[in-house]
LUMDO-118904 format. One line per 5 residues: number of its first residue (from 1); their letters; for each residue x, y, z of C-alpha. Coordinates in Angstrom, 2 decimals. Layout:
N
NUM> A> X:Y:Z  ... $
//
This chain:
613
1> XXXXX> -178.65:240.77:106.49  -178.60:238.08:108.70  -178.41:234.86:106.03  -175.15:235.71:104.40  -171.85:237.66:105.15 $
6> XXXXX> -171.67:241.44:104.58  -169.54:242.64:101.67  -169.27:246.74:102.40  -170.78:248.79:99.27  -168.12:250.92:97.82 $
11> XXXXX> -168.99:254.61:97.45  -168.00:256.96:94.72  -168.88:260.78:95.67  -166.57:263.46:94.40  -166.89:266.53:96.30 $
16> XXXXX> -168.44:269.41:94.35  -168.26:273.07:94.25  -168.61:275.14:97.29  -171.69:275.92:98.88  -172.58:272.06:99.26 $
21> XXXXX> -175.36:270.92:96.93  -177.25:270.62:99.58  -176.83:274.13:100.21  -180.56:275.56:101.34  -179.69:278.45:98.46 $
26> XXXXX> -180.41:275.78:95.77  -183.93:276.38:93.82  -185.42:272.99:94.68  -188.29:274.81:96.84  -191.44:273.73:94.77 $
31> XXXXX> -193.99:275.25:96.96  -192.11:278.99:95.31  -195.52:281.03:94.07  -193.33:282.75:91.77  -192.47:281.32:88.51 $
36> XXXXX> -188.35:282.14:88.05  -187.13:282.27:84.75  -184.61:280.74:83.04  -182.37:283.53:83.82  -183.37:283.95:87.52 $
41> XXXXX> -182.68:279.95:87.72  -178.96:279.82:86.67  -178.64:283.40:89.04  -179.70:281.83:91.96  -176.89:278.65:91.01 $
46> XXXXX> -174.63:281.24:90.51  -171.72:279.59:92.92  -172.45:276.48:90.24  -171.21:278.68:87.33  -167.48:277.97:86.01 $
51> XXXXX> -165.46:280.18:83.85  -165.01:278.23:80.02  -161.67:278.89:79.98  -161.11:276.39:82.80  -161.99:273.73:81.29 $
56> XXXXX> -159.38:272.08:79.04  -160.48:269.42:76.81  -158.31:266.10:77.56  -158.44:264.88:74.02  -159.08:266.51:70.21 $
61> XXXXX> -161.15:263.78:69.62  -165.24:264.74:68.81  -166.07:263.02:72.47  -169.62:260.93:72.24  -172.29:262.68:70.36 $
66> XXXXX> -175.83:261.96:71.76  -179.41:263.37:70.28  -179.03:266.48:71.99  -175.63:267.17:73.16  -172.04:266.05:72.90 $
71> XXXXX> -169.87:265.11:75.90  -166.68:265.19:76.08  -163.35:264.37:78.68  -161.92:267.54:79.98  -159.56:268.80:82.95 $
76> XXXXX> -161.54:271.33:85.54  -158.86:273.74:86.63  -159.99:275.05:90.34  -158.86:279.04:89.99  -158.39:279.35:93.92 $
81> XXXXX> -157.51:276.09:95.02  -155.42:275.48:92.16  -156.39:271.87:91.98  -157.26:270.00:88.70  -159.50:267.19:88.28 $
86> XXXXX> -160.79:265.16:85.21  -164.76:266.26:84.77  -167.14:264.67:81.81  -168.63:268.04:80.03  -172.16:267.85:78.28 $
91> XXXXX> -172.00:270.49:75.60  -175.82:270.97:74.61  -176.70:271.67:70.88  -176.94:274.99:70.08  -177.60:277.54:66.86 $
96> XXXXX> -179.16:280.40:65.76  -182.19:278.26:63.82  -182.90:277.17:67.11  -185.93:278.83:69.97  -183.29:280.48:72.18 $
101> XXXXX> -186.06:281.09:74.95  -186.99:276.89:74.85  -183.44:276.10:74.67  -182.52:278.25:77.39  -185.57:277.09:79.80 $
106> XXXXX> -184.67:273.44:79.23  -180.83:274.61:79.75  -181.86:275.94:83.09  -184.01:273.20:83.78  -181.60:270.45:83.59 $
111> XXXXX> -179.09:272.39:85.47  -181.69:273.47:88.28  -182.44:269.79:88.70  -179.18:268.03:88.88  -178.07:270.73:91.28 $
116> XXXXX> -180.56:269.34:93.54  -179.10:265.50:93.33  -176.87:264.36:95.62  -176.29:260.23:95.82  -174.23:257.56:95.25 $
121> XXXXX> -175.96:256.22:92.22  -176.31:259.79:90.45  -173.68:261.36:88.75  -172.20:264.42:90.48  -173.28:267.83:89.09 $
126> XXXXX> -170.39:269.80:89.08  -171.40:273.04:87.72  -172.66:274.50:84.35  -170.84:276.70:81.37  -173.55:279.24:79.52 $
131> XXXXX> -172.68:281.85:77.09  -175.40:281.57:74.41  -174.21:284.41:72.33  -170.58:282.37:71.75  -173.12:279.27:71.92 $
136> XXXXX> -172.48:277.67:75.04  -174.52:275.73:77.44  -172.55:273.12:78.85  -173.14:270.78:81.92  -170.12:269.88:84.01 $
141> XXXXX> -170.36:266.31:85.69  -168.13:263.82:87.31  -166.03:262.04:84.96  -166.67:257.79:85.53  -163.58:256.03:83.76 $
146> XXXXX> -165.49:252.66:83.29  -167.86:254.42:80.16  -171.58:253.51:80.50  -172.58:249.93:81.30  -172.75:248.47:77.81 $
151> XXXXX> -169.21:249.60:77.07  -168.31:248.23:80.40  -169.90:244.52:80.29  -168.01:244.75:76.98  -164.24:244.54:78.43 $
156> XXXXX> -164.35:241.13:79.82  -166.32:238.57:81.28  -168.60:238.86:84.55  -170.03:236.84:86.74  -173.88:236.76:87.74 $
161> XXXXX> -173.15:238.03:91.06  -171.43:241.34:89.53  -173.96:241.95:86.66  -176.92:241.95:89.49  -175.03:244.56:91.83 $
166> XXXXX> -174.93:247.03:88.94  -178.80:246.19:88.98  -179.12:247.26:92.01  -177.07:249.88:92.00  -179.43:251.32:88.83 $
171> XXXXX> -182.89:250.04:91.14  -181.01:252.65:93.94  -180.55:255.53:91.61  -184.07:255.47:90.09  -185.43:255.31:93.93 $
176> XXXXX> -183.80:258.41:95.10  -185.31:260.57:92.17  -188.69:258.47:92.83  -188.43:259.72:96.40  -187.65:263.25:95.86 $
181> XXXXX> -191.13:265.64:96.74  -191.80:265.88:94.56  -190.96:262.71:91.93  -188.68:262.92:89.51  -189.32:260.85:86.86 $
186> XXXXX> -186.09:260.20:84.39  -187.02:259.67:81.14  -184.82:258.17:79.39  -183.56:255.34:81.11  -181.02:252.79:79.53 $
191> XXXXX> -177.31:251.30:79.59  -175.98:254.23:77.44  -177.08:256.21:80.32  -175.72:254.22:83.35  -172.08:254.89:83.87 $
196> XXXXX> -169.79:252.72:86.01  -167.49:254.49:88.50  -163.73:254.16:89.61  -165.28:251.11:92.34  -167.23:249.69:89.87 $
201> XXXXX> -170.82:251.39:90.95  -173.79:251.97:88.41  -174.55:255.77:88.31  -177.66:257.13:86.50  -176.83:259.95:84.24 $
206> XXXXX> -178.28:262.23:81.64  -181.27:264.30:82.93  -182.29:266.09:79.66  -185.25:264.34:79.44  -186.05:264.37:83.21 $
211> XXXXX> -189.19:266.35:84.06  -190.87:266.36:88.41  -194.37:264.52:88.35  -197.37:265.13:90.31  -198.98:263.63:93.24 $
216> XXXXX> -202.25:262.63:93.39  -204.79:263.12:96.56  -204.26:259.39:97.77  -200.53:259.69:97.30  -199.96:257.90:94.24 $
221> XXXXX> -198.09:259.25:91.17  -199.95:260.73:88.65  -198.74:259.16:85.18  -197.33:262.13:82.97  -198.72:265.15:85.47 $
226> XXXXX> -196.72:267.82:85.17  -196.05:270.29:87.67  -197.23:273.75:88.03  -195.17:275.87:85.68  -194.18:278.06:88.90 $
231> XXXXX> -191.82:274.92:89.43  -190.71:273.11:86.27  -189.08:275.22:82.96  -190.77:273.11:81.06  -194.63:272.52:80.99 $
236> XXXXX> -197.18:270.28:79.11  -198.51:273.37:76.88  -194.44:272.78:75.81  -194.12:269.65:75.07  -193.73:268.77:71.24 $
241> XXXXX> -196.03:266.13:70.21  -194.24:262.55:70.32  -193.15:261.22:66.82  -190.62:258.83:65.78  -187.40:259.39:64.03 $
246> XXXXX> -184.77:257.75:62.54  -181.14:258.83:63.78  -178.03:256.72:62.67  -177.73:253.50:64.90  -180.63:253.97:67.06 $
251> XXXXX> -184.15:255.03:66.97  -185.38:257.74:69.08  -188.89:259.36:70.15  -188.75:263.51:70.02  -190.14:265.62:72.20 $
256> XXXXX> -189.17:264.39:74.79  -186.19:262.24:73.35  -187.01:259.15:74.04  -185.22:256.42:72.63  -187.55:253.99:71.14 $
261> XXXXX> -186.24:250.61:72.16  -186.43:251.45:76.01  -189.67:253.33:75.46  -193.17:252.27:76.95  -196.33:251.69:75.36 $
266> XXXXX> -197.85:254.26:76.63  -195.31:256.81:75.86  -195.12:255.43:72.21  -199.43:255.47:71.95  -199.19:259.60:73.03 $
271> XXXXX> -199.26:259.86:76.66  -196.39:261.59:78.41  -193.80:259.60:80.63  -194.53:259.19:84.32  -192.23:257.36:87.11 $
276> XXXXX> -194.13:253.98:85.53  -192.38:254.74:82.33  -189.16:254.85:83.80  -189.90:251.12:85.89  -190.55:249.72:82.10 $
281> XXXXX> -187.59:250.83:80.68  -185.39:249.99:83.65  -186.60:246.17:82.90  -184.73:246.63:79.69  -181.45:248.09:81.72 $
286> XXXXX> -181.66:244.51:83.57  -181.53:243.07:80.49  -179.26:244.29:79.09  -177.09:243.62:82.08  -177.68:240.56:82.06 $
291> XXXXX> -177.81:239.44:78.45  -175.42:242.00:76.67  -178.20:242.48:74.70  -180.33:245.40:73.29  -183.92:245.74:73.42 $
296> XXXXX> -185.04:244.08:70.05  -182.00:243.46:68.83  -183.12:240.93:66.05  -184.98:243.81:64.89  -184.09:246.84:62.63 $
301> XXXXX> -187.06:247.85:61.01  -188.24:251.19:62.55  -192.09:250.25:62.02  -191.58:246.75:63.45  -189.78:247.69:66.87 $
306> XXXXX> -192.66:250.36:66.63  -195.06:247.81:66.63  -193.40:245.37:69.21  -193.45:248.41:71.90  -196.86:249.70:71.36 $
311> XXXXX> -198.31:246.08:71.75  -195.97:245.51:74.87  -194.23:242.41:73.32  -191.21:241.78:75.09  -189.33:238.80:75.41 $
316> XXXXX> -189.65:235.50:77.77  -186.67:236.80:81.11  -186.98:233.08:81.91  -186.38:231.59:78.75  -182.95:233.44:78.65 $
321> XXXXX> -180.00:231.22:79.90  -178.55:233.16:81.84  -181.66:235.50:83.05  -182.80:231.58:83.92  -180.61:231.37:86.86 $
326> XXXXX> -182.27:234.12:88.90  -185.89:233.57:88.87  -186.47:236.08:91.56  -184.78:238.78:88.84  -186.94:236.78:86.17 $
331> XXXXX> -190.18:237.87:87.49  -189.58:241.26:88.31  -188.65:242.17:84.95  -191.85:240.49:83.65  -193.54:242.92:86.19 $
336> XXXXX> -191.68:245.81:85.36  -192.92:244.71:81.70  -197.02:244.95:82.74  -198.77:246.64:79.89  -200.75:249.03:82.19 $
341> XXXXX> -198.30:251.26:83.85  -200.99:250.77:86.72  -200.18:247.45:87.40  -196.02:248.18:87.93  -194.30:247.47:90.84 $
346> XXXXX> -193.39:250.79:92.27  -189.36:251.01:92.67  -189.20:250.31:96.33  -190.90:247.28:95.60  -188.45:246.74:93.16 $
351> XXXXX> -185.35:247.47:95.41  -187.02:245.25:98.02  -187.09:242.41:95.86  -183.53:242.51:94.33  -181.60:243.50:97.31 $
356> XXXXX> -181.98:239.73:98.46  -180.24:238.41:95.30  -176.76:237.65:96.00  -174.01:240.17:94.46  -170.79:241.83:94.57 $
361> XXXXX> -169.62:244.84:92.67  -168.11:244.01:89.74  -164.15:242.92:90.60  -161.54:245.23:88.68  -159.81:243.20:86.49 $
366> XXXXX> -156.15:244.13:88.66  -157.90:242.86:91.54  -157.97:239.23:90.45  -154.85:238.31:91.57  -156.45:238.69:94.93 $
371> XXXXX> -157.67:235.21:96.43  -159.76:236.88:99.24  -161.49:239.12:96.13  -162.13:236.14:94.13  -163.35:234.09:96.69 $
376> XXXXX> -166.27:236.78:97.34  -166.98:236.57:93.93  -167.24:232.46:94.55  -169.39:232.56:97.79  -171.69:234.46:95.63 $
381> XXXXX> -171.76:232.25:92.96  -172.52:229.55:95.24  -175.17:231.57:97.19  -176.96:231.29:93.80  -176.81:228.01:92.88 $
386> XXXXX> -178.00:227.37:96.43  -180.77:229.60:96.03  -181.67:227.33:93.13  -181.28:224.52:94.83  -178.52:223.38:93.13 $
391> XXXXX> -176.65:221.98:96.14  -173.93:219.74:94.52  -172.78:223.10:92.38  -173.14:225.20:95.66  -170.84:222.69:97.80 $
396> XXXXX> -167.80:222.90:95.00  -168.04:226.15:94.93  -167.47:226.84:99.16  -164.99:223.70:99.51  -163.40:225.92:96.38 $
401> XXXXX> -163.25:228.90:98.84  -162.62:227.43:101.85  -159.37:225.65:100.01  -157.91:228.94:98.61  -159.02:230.93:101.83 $
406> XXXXX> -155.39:232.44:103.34  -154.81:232.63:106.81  -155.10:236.38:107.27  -157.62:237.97:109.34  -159.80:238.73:105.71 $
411> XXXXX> -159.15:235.15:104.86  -160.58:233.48:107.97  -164.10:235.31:107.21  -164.16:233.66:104.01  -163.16:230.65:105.64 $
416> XXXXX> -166.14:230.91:108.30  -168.15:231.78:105.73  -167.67:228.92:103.32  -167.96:226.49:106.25  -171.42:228.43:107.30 $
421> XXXXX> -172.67:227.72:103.51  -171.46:224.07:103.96  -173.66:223.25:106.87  -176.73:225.00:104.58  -175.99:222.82:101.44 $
426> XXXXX> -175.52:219.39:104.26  -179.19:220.53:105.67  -180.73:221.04:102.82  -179.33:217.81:101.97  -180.28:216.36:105.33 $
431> XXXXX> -176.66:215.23:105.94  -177.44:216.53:109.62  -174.24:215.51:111.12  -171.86:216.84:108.05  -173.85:220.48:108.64 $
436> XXXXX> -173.02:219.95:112.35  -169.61:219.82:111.81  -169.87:222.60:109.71  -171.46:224.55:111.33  -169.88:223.86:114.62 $
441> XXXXX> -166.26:225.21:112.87  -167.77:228.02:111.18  -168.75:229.18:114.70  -165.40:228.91:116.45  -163.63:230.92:113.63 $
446> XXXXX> -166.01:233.29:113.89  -165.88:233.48:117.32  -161.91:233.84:117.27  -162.24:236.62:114.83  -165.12:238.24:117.04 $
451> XXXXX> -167.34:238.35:113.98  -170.98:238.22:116.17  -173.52:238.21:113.13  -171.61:235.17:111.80  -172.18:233.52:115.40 $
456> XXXXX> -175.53:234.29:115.23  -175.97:232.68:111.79  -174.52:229.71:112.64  -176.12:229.24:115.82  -179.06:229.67:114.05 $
461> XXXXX> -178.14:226.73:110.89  -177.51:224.72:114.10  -180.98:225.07:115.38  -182.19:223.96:112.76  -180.26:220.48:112.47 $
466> XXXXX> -180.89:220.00:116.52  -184.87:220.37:115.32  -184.22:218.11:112.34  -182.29:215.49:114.82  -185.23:215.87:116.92 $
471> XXXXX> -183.42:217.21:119.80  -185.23:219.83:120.91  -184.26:221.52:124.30  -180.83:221.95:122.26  -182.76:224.06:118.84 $
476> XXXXX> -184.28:226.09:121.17  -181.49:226.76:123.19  -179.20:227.87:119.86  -182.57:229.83:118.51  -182.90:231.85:121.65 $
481> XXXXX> -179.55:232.52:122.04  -178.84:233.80:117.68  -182.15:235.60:118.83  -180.00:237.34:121.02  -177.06:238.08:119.56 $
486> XXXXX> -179.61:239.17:116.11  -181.31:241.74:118.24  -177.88:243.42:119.91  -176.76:243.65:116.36  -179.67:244.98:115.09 $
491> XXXXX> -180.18:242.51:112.75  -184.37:242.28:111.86  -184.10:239.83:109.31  -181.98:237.08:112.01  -184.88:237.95:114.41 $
496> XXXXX> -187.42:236.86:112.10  -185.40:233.82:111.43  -185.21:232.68:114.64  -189.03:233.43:115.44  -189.41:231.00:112.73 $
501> XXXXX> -187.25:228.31:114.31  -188.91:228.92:117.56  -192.00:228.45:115.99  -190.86:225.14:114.34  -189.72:224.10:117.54 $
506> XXXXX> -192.73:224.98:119.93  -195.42:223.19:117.04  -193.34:220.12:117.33  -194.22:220.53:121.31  -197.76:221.33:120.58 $
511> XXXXX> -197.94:224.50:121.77  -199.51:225.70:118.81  -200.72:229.26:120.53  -196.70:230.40:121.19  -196.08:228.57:117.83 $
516> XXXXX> -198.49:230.45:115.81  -197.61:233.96:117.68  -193.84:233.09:117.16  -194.63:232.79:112.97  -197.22:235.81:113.17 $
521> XXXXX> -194.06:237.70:114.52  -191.52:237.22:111.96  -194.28:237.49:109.23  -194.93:241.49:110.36  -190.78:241.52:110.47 $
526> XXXXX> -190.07:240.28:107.07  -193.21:242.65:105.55  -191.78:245.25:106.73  -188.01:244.80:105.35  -189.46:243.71:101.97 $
531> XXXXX> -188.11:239.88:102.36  -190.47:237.94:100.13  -188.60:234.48:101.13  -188.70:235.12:105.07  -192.22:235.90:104.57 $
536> XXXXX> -193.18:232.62:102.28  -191.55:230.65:104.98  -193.84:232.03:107.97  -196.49:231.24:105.82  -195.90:228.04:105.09 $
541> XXXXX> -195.17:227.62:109.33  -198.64:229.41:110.34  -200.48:226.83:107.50  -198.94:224.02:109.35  -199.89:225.19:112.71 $
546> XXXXX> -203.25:226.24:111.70  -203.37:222.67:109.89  -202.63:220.37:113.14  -205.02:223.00:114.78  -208.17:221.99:111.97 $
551> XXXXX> -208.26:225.67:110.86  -208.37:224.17:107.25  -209.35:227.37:105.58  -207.02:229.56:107.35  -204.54:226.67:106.75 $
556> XXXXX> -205.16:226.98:102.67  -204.96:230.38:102.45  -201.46:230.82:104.09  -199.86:227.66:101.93  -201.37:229.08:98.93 $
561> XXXXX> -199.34:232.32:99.93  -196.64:230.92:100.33  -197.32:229.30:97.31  -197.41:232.13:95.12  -194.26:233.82:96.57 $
566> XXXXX> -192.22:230.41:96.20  -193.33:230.31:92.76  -192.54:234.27:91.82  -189.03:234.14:93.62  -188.10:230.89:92.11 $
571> XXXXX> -187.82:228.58:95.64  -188.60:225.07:94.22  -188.29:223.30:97.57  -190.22:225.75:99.35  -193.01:225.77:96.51 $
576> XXXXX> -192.88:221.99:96.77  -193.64:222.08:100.63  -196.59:224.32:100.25  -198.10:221.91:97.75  -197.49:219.44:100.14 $
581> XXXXX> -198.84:221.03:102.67  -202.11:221.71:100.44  -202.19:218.03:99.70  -202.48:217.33:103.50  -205.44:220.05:103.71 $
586> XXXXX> -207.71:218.28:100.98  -206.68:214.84:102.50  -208.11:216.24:105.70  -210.88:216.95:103.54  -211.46:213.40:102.08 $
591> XXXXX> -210.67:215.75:98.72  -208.50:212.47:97.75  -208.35:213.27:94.09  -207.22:216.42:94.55  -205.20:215.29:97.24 $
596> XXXXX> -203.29:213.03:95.02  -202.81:215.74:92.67  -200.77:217.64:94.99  -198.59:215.02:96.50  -197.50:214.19:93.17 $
601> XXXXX> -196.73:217.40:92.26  -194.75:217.91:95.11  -192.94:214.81:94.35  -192.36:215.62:90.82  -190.30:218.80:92.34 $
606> XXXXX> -188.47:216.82:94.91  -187.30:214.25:92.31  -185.89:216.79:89.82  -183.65:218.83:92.83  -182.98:215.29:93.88 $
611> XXX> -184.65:215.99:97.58  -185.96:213.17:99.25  -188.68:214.38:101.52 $
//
């Protein structure tokens, strides 16, 4: 991304047995005619299957018990390599009372699909344990030492920044099983079954409940279609009819196990989960990310967090103090949250819309004796408040980072960047010559450090003040040339930036045809890499152009656009400029009344960020 420095995503893979589980012998073919059994399954994953006897339980204690399985730390012993490694082992419920032949099929099921998984937000299969006549069926996973994200939020306190990258860590999972062909839709999504790795990475876990959906003719998911039984264990004629049950601290839906706080209304009214299901009840994960908080957790009667899910009442996201601070987050959970799974973003919307927010993986607690980790953390922090327009906050936090910064190589691209975020905070402020001078060191350092994408950024922030100075051969010259260095690095979102600029810059000159293809430009660039701000802001430039151009009703439609986004995404002075901007369309109208209306309300938002436009 072009607006802010890049912070390198840590990834957590163990490697797994040989042949690779992307090995072409896996059963993930789902066009197969012939309908394997549960035996056939686990034969085919036969270079999966692990001797019990190596596997030795780490502790004597009972491990964590779940509804259908207990799972518990143990130490893999490798027979040929002679190599040990610490694994998590899922030891499935099993007795004589009950249906071997289910059992087994849902065994082989689980085992069949989580072969078939290979990313950096899904646990690792491992391999599998089954003996049912000694009453073993166990699952053998990668063992993540941070526990599941509740237990983990629990061991200190984290910053914004940190709780939203295990959000979008979880938003990353859940897309790789929504892309598979076909779908898989979880089922059972919630913290206690989102671990947190060695580097601090949100992994989805737990499959028992996970089931592949069908596809309907246009494409789209059909809600709770199950597959043909040639390719899923377990079909609808199986399914148990949904009830609800009580089981010691939490209350769960049977058949399939849902657990009734996460669960949708749908799911709760009779209908079977579909990849919609799993976009409600990862609203819940964020907030219980964010808020340390369970779903209902002023509640305890089983009938009244009954009734609470199958009416869809879930709580205000913005009326949460901390959930506050990220509007953007805010109103995708209240989408996530629609009543008809219909009307649900699908999950790469959702990734598209959180990947903007700023974050950092969560900082080990070790690490923060490190000044160059914690100032990371800060810039983020201050990337926030900015975002909020909370520009006094924003500057303490950079001058923070730019005063502990060390001179090391690492140290200086804090530096650069805390200068860069500086000369943002002075233009927003319109202190044009402060973000000159801001902007003109964060270039040089990161010119001496050969960091090109910061160049380009800065070039770019100094664009902008040249337009804002009114100096215009000088904006276009810094535009052109960040255009530049954007599209060597292969940066889309700095392209569309600088189209934007460019546009700014040729409207100014009245050359509203290059101005309005210059917008129309970065418009088709931010669609296209889901950024909902980029794309409010060539809005709002095409409603200006088509404004000085008398297009009035081409005009209103793009500043109500822009509008909208502003509003969803939380951008006050951007939602304040496209009332303006509406204001100047009914005043071209001789709508004065309505006029009025709007300039006040844009005034009203200008006075409370304390921006004087």
């Amino acid at each position: 991304m072009s607006t802010s420095p890049l912070f390198p995503a840590a990834n957590f893979i163990i490697g797994s047995r040989s042949p690779s589980r992307s090995s072409p012998m896996l059963v993930t073919d789902q066009t197969n005619t012939k309908k394997l059994s549960a035996r056939e399954i686990l034969d085919e994953l036969s270079s999966f299957r692990i001797r019990p006897e190596a596997i030795q339980p780490t502790s004597s204690g009972p491990g964590k018990r779940g509804g259908k399985a207990q799972v518990v730390q143990a130490t893999l012993q490798r027979r040929f390599w002679q190599t040990k490694k610490q694994v998590a082992v899922k030891k499935l419920s099993y007795s004589k009372n009950i249906d071997k032949g289910r059992f087994f099929s849902e065994f082989a099921h689980e085992v069949k699909l989580m072969a078939g998984l290979s990313h950096k937000n899904i646990v690792q299969f491992v391999g599998f344990v089954e003996d049912l006549e000694n009453g073993q069926a166990w699952i053998i996973l990668s063992w993540e030492p941070n526990g599941n994200v509740s237990e983990f939020l629990g061991t200190g306190k984290w910053e914004i920044p940190e709780r939203i990258s295990l959000i979008q860590d979880a938003f990353e999972g859940l897309k790789h099983l929504h892309s598979r062909q076909p779908p898989i839709c979880h089922g059972d999504l919630k913290s206690l079954n989102i671990l947190v790795s060695a580097s601090y990475r949100a992994i989805i876990t737990d499959f028992g409940s996970a089931r592949v959906v069908g596809e309907s003719e246009d494409g789209g998911t059909v809600q709770g279609s199950p597959l043909p039984a040639n390719s899923d264990p377990i079909s609808e004629k199986d399914s148990t009819p949904i009830r609800v049950v009580a089981t010691a601290n939490q209350l769960t839906l049977t058949g399939p196990a849902w657990s009734l706080r996460w669960a949708p209304p749908e799911v709760v009214n009779g209908s079977l989960q579909g990849l919609a299901s799993d976009i409600w009840s990862i609203g819940w994960v964020c907030w219980e990310i964010m808020t340390n908080k369970l779903p209902f957790a002023e509640l305890h009667s089983e009938s009244a967090i009954t009734l609470k899910v199958a009416h869809g009442e879930v709580p205000s996201a913005s009326e949460d103090k901390q959930l506050s601070q990220i509007a953007r987050l805010c109103s995708l959970m209240t989408n996530c949250w629609a009543f008809d799974p219909r009307e649900r973003p699908s999950v790469s919307q959702c990734c598209d819309e959180i990947k903007w927010v700023p974050s950092l993986p969560p900082l080990g607690r070790v690490q923060l004796d490190s000044k160059v980790e914690t100032n990371q953390l800060v810039l983020q922090m201050g990337r926030m408040y900015f975002a909020r327009a909370r520009y006094e906050d924003a500057a303490s936090l950079f001058q923070q980072v730019l005063r502990l910064a060390t001179e090391e190589e690492k140290g200086q691209n804090e530096s650069a960047a805390a200068l860069y975020w500086l000369g943002n905070v002075s233009a927003a402020q319109h202190k044009y010559a402060e973000a000159e001078a801001s902007y003109t060191r964060a270039q040089a350092m990161y010119a001496r450090i050969g960091d090109d994408l910061g160049r380009a950024n800065t070039l770019q922030g100094l664009g902008g003040v040249y337009h804002c100075q009114s100096n215009l051969s000088k904006a276009e010259a810094s535009f052109s040339l960040a255009q530049v260095i954007f599209s060597k690095v292969g940066d889309d979102q700095g392209r569309a930036n600088t189209l934007c600029g460019l546009g700014h810059i040729y409207q100014v000159q009245f050359n509203y045809e290059r101005a309005q293809e210059s917008f129309t430009q970065a418009q088709e660039i931010y669609n296209s890499i889901g950024d909902g701000q980029g794309l409010a802001n060539a809005l709002q430039g095409l409603g200006s152009v088509y404004r000085l151009q008398s297009k009035l009703a081409e005009a209103e439609e793009r500043f109500n656009q822009a509008r909208k986004i502003y509003t969803r995404i939380g951008d006050d002075v951007g939602r304040a400029n496209s009332i303006l901007g509406l204001g100047e369309i009914c005043f071209a109208r001789s709508e004065h009344t309505q006029a009025a209306e709007n300039y006040k309300g844009a005034e009203v938002i200008y006075g409370r960020i304390g921006n004087e436009e």
